[in-house]
C-alpha positions as CSV (number, residue, x, y, z in Angstrom):
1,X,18.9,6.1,5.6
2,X,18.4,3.0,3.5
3,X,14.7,1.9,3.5
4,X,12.6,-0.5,1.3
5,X,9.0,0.5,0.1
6,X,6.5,-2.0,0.0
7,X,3.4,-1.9,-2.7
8,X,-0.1,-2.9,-2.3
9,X,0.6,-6.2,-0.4
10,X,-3.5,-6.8,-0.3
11,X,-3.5,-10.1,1.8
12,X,-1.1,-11.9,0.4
13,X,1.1,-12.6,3.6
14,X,2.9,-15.6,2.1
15,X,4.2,-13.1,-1.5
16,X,4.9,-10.4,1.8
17,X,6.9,-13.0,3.8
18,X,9.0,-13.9,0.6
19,X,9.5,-10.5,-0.5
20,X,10.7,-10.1,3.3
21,X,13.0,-12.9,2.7
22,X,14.3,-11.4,-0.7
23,X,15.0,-8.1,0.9
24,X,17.6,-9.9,3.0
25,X,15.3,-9.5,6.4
26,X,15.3,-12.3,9.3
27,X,12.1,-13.2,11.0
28,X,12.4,-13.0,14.2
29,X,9.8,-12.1,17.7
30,X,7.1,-12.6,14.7
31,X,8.5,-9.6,12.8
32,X,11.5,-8.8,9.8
33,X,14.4,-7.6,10.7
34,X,16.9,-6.6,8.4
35,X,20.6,-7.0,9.9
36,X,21.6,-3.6,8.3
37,X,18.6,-1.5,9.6
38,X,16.9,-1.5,6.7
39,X,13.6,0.1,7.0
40,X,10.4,-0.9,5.5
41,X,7.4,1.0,4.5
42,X,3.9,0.1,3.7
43,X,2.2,1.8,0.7
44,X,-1.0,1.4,2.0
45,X,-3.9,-1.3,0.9
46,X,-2.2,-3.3,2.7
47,X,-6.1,-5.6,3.0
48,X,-8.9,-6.8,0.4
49,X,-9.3,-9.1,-2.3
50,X,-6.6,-11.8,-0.9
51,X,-6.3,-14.3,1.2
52,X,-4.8,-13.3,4.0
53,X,-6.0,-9.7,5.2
54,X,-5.5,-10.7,9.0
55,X,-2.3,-12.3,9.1
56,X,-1.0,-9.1,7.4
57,X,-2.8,-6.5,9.9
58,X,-1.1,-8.2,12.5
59,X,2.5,-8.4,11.0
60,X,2.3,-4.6,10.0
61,X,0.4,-3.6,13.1
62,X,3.3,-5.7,15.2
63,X,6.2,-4.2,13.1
64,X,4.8,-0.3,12.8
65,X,3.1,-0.1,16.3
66,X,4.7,-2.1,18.9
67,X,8.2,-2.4,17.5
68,X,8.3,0.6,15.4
69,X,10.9,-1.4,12.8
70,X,8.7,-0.3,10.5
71,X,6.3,3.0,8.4
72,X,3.0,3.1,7.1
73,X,0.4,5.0,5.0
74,X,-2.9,4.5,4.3
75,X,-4.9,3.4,1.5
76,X,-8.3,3.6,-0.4
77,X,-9.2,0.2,1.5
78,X,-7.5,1.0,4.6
79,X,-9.4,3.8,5.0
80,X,-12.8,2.2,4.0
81,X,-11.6,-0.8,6.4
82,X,-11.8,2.0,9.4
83,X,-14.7,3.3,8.3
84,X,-16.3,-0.1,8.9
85,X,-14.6,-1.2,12.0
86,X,-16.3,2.4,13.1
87,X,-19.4,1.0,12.6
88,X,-20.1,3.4,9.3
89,X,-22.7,1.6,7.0
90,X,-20.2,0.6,4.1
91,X,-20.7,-1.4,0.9
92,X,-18.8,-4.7,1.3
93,X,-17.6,-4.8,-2.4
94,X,-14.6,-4.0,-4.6
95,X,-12.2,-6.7,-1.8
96,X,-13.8,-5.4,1.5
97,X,-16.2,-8.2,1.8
98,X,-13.3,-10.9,1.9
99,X,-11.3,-9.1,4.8
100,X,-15.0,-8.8,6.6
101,X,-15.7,-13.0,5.6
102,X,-12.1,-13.4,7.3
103,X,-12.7,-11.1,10.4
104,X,-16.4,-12.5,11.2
105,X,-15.0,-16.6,11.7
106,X,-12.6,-15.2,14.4
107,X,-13.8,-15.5,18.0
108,X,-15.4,-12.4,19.6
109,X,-11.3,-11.8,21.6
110,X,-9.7,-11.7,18.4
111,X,-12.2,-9.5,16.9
112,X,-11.9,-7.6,19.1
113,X,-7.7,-7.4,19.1
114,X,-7.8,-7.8,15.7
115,X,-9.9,-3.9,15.2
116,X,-7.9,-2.7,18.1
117,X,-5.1,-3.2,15.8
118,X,-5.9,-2.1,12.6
119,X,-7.8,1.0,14.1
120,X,-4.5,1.9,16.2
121,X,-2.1,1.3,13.2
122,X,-4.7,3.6,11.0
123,X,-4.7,6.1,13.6
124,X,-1.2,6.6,14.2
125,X,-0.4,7.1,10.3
126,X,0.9,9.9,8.7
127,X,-1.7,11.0,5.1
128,X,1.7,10.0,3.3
129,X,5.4,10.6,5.0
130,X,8.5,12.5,3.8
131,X,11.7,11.2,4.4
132,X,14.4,14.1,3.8
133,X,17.1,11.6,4.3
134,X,15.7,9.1,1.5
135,X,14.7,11.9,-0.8
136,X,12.0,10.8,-1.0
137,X,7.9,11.0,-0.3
138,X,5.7,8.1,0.4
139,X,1.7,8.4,-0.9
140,X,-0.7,6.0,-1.3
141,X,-2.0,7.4,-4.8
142,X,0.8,9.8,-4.9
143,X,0.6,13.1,-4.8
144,X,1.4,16.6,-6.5
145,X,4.2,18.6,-6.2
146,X,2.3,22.1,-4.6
147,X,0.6,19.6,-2.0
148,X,3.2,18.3,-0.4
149,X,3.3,20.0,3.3
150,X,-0.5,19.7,2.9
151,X,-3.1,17.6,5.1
152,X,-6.8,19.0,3.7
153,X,-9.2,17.3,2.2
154,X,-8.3,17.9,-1.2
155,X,-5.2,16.3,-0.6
156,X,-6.7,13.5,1.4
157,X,-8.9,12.5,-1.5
158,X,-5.5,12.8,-3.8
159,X,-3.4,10.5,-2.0
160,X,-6.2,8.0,-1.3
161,X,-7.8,7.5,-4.5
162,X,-5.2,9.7,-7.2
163,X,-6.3,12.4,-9.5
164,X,-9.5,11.7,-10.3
165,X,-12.2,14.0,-11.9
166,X,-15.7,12.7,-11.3
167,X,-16.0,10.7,-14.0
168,X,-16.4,7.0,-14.8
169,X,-15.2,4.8,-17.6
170,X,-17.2,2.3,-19.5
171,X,-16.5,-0.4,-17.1
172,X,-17.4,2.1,-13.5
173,X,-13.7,2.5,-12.8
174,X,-13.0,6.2,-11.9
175,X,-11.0,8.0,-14.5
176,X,-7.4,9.1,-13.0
177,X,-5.6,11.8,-14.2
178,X,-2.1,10.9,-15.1
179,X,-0.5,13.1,-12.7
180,X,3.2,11.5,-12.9
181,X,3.5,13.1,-16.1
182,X,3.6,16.4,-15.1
183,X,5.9,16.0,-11.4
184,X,8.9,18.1,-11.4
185,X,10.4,18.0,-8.5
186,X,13.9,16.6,-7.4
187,X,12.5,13.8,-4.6
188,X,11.1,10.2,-5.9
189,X,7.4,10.2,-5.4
190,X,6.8,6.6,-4.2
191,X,3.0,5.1,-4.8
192,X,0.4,2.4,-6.1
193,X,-3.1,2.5,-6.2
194,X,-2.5,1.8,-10.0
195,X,-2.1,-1.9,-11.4
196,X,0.9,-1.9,-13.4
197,X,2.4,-5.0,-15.0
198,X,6.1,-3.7,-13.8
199,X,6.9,-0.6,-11.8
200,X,6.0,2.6,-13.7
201,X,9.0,5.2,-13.1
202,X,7.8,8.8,-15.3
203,X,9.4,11.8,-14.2
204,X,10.9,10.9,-11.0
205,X,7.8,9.0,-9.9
206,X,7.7,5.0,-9.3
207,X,4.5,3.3,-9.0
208,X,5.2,0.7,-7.6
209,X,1.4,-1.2,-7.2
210,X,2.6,-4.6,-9.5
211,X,-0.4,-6.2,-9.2
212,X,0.1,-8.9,-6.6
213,X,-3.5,-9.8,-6.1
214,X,-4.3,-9.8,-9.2
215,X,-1.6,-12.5,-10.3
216,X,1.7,-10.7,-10.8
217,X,3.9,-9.6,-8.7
218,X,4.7,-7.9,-5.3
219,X,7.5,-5.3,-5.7
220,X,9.7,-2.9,-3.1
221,X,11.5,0.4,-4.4
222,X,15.3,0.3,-2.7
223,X,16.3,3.4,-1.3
224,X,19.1,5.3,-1.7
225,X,20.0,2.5,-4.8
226,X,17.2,3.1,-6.6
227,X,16.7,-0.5,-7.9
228,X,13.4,-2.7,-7.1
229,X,12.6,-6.3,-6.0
230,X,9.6,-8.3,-6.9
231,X,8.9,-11.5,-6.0
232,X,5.7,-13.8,-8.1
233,X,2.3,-13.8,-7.1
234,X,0.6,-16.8,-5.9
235,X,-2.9,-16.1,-7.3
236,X,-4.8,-16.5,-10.2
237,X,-3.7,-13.9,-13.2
238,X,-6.5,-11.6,-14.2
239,X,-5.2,-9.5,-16.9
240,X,-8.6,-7.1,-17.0
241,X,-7.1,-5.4,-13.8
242,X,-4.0,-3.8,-15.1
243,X,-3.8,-0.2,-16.3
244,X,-1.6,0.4,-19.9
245,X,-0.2,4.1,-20.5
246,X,0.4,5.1,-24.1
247,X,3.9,5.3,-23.9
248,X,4.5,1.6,-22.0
C-alpha cells in the first residue's frame, strides 16, 4: 500500500491544494486523485488559526466520507470543533474563534451542511489507525508503544494533546513529554501536534506538524519510500510557535 500522510493542514486549503499537486494527484469531481492509488491521510487539525477552515472540511469530508479516497484522525481542534458544533460551551481561543468567524457568515443551509459534515467526518474516525500494510500507525499527537490496540481515555488524551503532565510553561503552553525518545518499536509512528521547523524523525517516529500556519511549511510522509514533501506556507512567519529539541 503506498499512502501519503498529510500534517496539520489548519485552513490553509490553497498550501493543501499544492501539496495535492506535488504529490502527483489530479483534481477531479472536487477531490485528489492520484493515478497510482495513492492514499492520503489526514493527521488531524485539519481547522483553526487559517484562512480557510471550511473549504478544507468540505474537501476532506468529500474525499474521506463520500468517496472514501481518502483516511482521517482527529485532532486537539477537531475534537474541540465537535464539541462546539454539539452545542458544549467552549472557549473560542487558541484558532477556534476563526473557524467559528468563518462558519457564522454562511447562510443558515450551509451551516447547517457544513456541521453535518464535519460532525459525520469526526464521527466516523478511527482515535488514530494502523495500517499493517504501511507499517505504519497514524496518531494525532502520537502515541506509545504499550497503547497501541487501546481506545480509553488515557489514550484518548495521548493522542489528542501528547504526553503531557499537568503542568504549564512560562508562557501557559502545556509541558509535553518527549515521548519519541523512548519508542521502540519496528512500525513508523506518524504524528504532529508539535511545530517543528522540518519533520522531526527520533527513533522510528516522524513528526511531521511543519508549521504551515504559522509560516513554514505543509509536509506529507511517503509510504513505503520513506521520503517527505513539503510545500511553502503562504502566511505570515511567526517564529515564537515552533518547538526546538536539544539535539536539533
Amino acid at each position: 500500500m503506498q499512502i501519503d500522510i498529510i500534517g496539520d493542514v489548519h485552513g490553509c486549503y490553497k498550501e493543501l491544494c499544492t501539496l495535492f499537486q506535488e504529490l502527483g494527484y489530479k483534481h477531479q469531481d472536487d477531490i485528489y486523485i492520484h493515478p497510482d492509488g495513492r492514499l492520503p491521510v489526514f493527521v488531524g487539525d485539519i481547522t483553526d488559526r487559517g484562512p480557510d477552515s471550511i473549504a478544507v472540511i468540505q474537501l476532506v469530508y468529500h474525499m474521506v466520507v463520500k468517496e472514501k479516497k481518502a483516511k482521517y484522525v482527529p485532532g486537539n481542534h477537531c475534537n474541540k470543533l465537535y464539541r462546539f458544533f454539539l452545542g458544549n460551551n467552549v472557549q473560542q481561543k487558541h484558532g477556534l474563534e476563526t473557524t467559528v468567524a468563518e462558519y457564522k457568515i454562511l447562510d443558515q443551509q450551509m451551516q447547517k451542511t457544513i456541521r453535518k459534515q464535519f460532525m459525520t467526518l469526526y464521527d466516523q474516525a478511527d482515535l488514530y489507525l494502523v495500517i499493517p500494510e504501511a507499517n505504519a500507525v497514524i496518531a494525532h499527537a502520537g502515541i506509545k508503544e504499550s497503547y497501541i490496540g487501546r481506545s480509553d481515555k488515557k489514550v484518548e488524551t495521548f493522542v489528542l494533546y501528547g504526553d503531557i503532565n499537568g503542568e504549564f510553561d512560562e508562557n501557559g503552553k502545556p509541558i509535553r513529554r518527549d515521548w519519541a525518545q523512548h519508542y521502540t518499536g519496528d512500525r513508523w509512528i506518524v504524528y504532529g501536534h508539535t511545530p517543528v521547523k522540518s519533520p522531526r524523525i527520533i527513533n522510528k517516529t516522524i513528526n511531521i506538524d511543519t508549521g504551515c500556519v504559522f509560516g513554514n511549511s505543509l509536509t506529507a510522509f511517503r509510504l513505503p519510500e520513506e521520503t517527505t514533501v513539503s510545500v511553502p506556507s503562504q502566511q505570515p512567519y511567526v517564529e515564537e510557535k515552533f518547538r526546538s529539541f536539544p539535539e536539533d
